[in-house]
N, C-alpha and C positions, 0 to 999 in steps of 0.2 A: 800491256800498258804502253802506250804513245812515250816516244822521247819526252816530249814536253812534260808530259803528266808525271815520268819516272822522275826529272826536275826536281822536279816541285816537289815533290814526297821528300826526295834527301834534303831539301834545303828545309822544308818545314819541317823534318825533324829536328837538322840541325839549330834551327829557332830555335823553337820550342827548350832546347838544355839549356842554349844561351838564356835565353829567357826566366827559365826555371832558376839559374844560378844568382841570377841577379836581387840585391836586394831588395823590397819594398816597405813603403808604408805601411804603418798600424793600423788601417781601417778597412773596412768590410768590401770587399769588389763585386756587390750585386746589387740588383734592384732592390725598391725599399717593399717591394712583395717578399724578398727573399732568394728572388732568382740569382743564382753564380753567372757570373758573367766571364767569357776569353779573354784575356788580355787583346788579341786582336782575330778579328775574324777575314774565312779565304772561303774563293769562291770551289767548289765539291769538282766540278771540271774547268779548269786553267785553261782558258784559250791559248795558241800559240804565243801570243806577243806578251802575256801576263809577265814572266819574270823580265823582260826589257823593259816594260815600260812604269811597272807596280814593284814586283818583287814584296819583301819582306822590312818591315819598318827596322832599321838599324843598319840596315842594308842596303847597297849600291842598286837601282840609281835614286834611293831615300827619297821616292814619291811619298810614301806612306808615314816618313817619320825620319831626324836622325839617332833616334836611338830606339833600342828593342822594346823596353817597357814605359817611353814615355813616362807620362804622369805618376805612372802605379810607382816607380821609383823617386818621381822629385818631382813636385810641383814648378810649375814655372815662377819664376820670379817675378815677385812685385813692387812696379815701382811707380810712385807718384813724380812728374816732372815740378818740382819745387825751384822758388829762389823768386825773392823780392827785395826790394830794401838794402840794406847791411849784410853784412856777413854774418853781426850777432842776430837778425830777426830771424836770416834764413837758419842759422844752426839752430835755433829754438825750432822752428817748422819741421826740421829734421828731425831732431830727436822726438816730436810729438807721434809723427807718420811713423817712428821706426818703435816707440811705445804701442802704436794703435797693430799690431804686426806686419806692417811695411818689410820685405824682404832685400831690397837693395834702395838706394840715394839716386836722383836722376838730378842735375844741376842744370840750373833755367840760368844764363847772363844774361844781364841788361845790353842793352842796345849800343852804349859808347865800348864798354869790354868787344861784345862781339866784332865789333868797325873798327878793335885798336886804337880805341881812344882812351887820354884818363879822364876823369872826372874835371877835370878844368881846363879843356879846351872847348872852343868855342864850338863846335858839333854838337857836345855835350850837352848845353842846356837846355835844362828841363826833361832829360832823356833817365838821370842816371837813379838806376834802383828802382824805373818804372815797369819796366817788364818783367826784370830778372832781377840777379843782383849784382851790384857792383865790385867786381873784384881788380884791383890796378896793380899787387905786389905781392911777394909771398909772403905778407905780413898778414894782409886781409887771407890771404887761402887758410892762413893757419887759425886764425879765428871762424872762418866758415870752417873748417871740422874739429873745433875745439871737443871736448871731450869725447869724439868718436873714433876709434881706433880704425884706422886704413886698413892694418893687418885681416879686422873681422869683417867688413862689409864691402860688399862692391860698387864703385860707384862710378854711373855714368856722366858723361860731361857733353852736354850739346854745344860744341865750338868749333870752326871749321878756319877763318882766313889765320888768327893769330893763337890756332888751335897750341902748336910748338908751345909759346910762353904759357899757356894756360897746364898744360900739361910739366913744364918746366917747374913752373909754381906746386904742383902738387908732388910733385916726387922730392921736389927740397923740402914741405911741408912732411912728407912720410916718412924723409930719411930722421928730420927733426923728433920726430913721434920713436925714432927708434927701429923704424921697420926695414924690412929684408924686401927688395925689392925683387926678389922672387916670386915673395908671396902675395904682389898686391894683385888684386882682382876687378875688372873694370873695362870700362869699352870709353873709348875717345870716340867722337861722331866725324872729326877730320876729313869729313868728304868734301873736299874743293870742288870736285867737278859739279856736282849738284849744284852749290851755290851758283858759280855760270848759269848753270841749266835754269834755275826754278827760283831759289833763295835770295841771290843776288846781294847777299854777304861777302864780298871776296875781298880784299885789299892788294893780292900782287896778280902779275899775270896767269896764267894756264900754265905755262911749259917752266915758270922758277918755283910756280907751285906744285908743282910735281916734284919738282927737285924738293921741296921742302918736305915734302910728306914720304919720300922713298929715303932720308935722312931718318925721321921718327922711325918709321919700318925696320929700319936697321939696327938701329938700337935698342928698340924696343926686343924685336926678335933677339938679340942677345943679353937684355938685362931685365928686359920684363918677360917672361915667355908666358905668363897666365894672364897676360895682358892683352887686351882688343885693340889694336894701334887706330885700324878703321873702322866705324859700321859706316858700311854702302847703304846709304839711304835714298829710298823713295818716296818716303813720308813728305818730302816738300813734294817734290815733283807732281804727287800728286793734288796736295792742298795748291798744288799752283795751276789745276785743272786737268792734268790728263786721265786716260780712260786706264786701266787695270792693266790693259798690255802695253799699254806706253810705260807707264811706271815701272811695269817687272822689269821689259829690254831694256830702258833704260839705262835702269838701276843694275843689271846685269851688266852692261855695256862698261860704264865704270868701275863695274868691279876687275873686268876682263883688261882694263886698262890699268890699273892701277896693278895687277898681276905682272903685264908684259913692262911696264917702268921697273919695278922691282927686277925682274929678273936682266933686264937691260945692264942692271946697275949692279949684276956679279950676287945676288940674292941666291939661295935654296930654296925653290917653290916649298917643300914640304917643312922649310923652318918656319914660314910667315906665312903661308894659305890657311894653316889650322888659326890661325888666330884673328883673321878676317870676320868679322860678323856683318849682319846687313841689319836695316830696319825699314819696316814696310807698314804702308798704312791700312786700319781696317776700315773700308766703307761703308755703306750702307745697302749694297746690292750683295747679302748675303753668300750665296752659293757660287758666288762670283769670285768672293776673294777666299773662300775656302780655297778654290779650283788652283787660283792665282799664288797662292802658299806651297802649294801643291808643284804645280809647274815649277817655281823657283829651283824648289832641290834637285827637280833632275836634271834644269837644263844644265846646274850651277856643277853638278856631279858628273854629267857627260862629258862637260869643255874640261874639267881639268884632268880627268883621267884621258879621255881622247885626245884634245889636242894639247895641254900644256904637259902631258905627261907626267902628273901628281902619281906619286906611286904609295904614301901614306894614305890610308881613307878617310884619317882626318881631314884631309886637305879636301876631301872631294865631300863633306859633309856642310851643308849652307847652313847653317847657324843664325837666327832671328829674332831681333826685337820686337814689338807690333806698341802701334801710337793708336788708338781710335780716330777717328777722320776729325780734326777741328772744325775742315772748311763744309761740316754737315750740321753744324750746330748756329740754331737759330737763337737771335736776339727776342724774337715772337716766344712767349709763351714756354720759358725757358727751361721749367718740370721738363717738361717733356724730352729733354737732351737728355735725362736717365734713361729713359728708355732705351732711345736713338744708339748711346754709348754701349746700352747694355749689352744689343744685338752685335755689337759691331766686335766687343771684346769676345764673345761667344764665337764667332766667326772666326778669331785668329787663335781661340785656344782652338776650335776643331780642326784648325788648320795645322796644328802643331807648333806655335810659337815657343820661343823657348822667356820668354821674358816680355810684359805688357805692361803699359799705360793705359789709363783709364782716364778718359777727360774730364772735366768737371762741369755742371749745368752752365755754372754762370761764368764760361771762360770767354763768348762772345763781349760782356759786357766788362771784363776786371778778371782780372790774376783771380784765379781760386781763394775762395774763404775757405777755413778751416772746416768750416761743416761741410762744405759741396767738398773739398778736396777726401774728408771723412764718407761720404758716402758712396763717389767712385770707387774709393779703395775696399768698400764693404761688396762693391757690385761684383770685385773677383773674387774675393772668399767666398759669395755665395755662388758663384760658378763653380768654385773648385771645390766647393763642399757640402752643397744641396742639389744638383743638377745632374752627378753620375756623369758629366760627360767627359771628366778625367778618370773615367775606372775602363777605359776601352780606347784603346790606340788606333787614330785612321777610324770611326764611326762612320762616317759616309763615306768610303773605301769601297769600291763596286757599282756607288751606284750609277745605272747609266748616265740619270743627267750630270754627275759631277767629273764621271771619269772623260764625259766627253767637252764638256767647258775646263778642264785641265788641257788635252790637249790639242781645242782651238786655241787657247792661249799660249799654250809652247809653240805651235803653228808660229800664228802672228809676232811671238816674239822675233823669231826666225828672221820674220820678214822683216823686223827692223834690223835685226844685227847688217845684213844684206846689205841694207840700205847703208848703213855708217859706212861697212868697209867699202861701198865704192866711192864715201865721200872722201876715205882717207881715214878713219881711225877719230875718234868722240874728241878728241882736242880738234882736230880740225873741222868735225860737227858743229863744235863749239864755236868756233869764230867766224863759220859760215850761218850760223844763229838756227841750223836746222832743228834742234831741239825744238826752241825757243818759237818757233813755227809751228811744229807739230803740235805742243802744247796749247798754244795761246788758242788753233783752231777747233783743238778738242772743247778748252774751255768755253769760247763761243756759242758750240752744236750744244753744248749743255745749257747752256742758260737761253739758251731762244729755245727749247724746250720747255724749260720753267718758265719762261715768259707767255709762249701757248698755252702752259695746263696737257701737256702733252708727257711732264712728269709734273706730279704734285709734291710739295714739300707741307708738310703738315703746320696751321698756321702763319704760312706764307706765303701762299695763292692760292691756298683754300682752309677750310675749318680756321678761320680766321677770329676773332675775341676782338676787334674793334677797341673796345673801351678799355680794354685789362690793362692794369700797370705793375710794373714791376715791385715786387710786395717778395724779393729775396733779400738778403742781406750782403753787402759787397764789399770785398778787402778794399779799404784806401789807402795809397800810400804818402806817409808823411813827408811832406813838402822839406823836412828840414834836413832829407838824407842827404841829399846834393851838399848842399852847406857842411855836414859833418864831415861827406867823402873829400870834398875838397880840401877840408882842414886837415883830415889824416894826411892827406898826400902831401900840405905843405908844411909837415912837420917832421914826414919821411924822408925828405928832400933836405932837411934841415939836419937832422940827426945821424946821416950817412956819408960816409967816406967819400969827397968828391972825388978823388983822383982814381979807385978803385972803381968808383962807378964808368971813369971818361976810360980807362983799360980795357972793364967788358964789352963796353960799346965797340972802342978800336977792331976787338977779336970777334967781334960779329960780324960787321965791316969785313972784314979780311977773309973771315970762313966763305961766306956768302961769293968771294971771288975764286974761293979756291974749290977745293975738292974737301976740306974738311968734314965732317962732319956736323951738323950745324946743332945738333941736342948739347954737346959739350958746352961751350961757349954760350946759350940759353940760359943753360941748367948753373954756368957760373956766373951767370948776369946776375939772377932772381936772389943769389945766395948772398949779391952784395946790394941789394935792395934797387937793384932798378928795376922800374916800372914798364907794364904793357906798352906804354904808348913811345919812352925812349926807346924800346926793344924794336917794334915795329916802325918808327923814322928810320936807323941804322938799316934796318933789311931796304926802307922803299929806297935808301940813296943808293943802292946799288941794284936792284930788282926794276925798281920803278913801281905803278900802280898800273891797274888794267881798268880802261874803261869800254863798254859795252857799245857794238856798232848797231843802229836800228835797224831793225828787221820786220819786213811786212811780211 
């Protein structure tokens, strides 16, 4: 028996007990013939490079999965990205999604929240509760999760420039509720760097928003530890056009960056690496972003055991949200985006996501209605429970065309990291607008494609309906939320401690010069009812704003 082969035999047995020991699910793990099916299947002769590059799913370097049994033990988590209107429309949305068996809360802000604005400044108008929902204080947080216990659900927050208050807001809401902030469970989206790159949400510069978010890192790793400080997202990046390997290096790039600021700043990689998540978009070139899920974990798994020296395996395990692609859904003929969605989420469960969004038909045209947002959600339960394709871990595992589109894309990604470190490191990517190049060029070669017929989009330069009108039904939002949110705010304003509010402000002011800590001082703004948007004036008089230099 070959070295390699003798490997592989002791490790796959070693599997296999692991495996055996672990809990699962109550349902059948076979075809609906009756066949039994392996929890994961290996190839009968391991080529030499097998356990370098594949190995065993729960195992180093977790191409094939981060855990031994995948699915057979826990389905991934379901979540719908919600939030419209108020804080009481969104918590009714809420509880309907988590009556329909929704598994986690995903939080959508409106537009003046996300920019740090409240509801009554002049940015604001006609913005606020149209996207998302309007949250300005921890008065409103606490009514968006009115009778839902923080303790039992996880919930996610998509907020990135004035992410600090928003997540401030929510731990004074959960201490309110009573809870152990040990126990809460959750991922912050906090990824500054993207927004530069792709989102273009950002309100302070690059290098004090680093400082901002290695402050969250810190405190979170010592008072939240079940907590997700970042997910490293590629999901805009790539709704902002780039191609599969832009998005991974990318989004890998940032992640690697935000690693080296933490430990800059006296961090233990292995307190704060395990709590890292990322999120990544599914698109519509199938086998492509299977590959691309694929590639993720090892490259994510190599750098921190080789060069940052993670010696926990949590640390070296990539951990992953998946979004369905928005910027793949047509205004044309809008059915048809079930489909589109369908494949898309199918691709990030066989990719092994550990948590997924499902888009809704009619998101091109309006926030989700209740029935489209009810039927996305229906489209992972029948994945994960009519399809068999969570009863086998790694399914396309072997095959040549994916193991070798997995490692052209760790290739390519390669060849961007290359590129950043001789521009200097992705903050200085960033100001030198090379991202923001790379992207905009990718997006271009794409759509002078779809403008040739050279890719077709169904209903949109071809199988085209001329006449059809839109015959869904679409959430409006009430013109009089603005009006309301305004009136909370000037009566919060009225009903609160001035001189206690002009003190927190003072200690933000001040932390912001020093080296404090900046969660403390946040977290006792929110507790004395001051608002997003005084919170974020206090940071820009001493940060200042960043503004964007153009880049051809």
């Amino acid at each position: 028996m070959s070295k390699q082969l003798n490997l592989f035999s002791k490790s796959h047995l070693k599997w296999k007990k692991e495996v055996e020991s672990l809990s699962k699910r109550d349902v059948d793990f076979e075809t609906l013939s009756g066949e039994k099916l392996e929890t994961c299947y290996f190839p009968q002769n391991p080529t030499e490079s097998y356990m370098d590059q594949l190995g065993f799913p729960g195992e180093f370097p977790f191409t094939r999965g981060v855990h031994a049994n995948l699915y057979r033990g826990k389905l991934w988590t379901m979540r719908q990205f919600a939030g419209f209107g108020s804080p009481e429309e969104t918590n009714q949305r809420f509880k309907q999604l988590l009556n329909k068996g929704q598994t986690g809360l995903s939080v959508a802000y409106d537009m003046p929240t996300l920019m740090g604005y409240d509801p009554d400044h002049p940015f604001s108008i006609g913005e606020v509760g149209k996207c998302g929902v309007s949250i300005f204080s921890l008065k409103e947080m606490e009514l968006l999760f009115k009778g839902i216990n923080l303790d039992k659900i996880s919930v996610s927050q998509t907020i990135n420039g004035p992410a600090i208050i928003l997540l401030a807001f929510y731990i004074a809401a959960a201490e309110k509720q009573g809870v152990d902030l040990n126990t809460i469970q959750g991922t912050l989206q906090n990824d500054i760097l993207k927004e530069f790159t792709a989102q273009k949400e950002w309100i302070f510069p690059p290098r004090p928003s680093m400082r901002v978010i290695t402050d969250m890192l810190s405190y979170c790793t010592k008072n939240m530890p079940k907590y997700n400080t970042i997910s490293i997202s590629g999901y805009h990046i790539r709704e902002a056009g780039s191609t599969a390997a832009q998005e991974l290096a990318f989004t890998l790039a940032d992640g690697f960056s935000y690693i080296e600021h933490a430990l800059k700043a006296g961090l233990d990689i292995d307190q704060f690496a395990p709590r890292l998540s990322f999120f990544f978009n599914s698109h519509l070139d199938f086998f492509e972003e299977i590959a691309k899920f694929r590639a993720a974990r090892r490259i994510w798994a190599k750098r921190l055991k080789n060069k940052y020296n993670a010696k926990n395996e949590r640390s070296w395990k990539l951990r992953f949200h998946t979004q369905t692609a928005g910027c793949s859904l047509t205004a044309q003929q809008p059915e048809i985006n079930i489909a589109r969605t369908s494949f898309q989420a199918l691709a990030g469960v066989l990719g092994g996501t550990q948590s997924l969004h499902t888009n809704s038909m009619d998101e091109t045209l309006a926030l989700p209605s209740e029935k489209a947002a009810e039927i996305a959600l229906r489209t992972q339960q029948l994945i994960a429970y009519e399809t068999g394709v969570a009863n086998v871990v790694d399914p396309l595992g072997g095959s040549f065309f994916i193991e070798q589109l997995t490692d052209k894309i760790e290739e390519r990604a390669e060849e961007y990291f290359s590129e950043i470190e001789v521009l200097g490191g992705v903050i200085n990517a960033i100001e030198d607008g090379y991202f923001q190049r790379e992207i905009a060029r990718s997006a271009s070669d794409y759509q002078t494609k779809i403008d040739s017929k050279r890719r077709i989009v169904v209903g949109v330069n071809d199988y085209i309906n001329k006449d059809q009108e839109i015959d869904i039904p679409l959430l409006e939002i009430n013109s009089n939320i603005e009006k309301k949110q305004i009136n909370n705010l000037t009566n919060l304003k009225k009903n609160r401690d001035s001189q206690n509010v002009q003190n927190a402000l003072f200690n933000i002011e001040e932390a912001c010069k020093s080296d404090t800590n900046l969660m403390l001082p946040v977290i006792a703004a929110a507790k004395s009812d001051v608002t997003l948007g005084e919170i974020v004036e206090a940071m820009k008089n001493v940060y200042g704003e960043w503004e964007e230099s153009s880049s051809y």
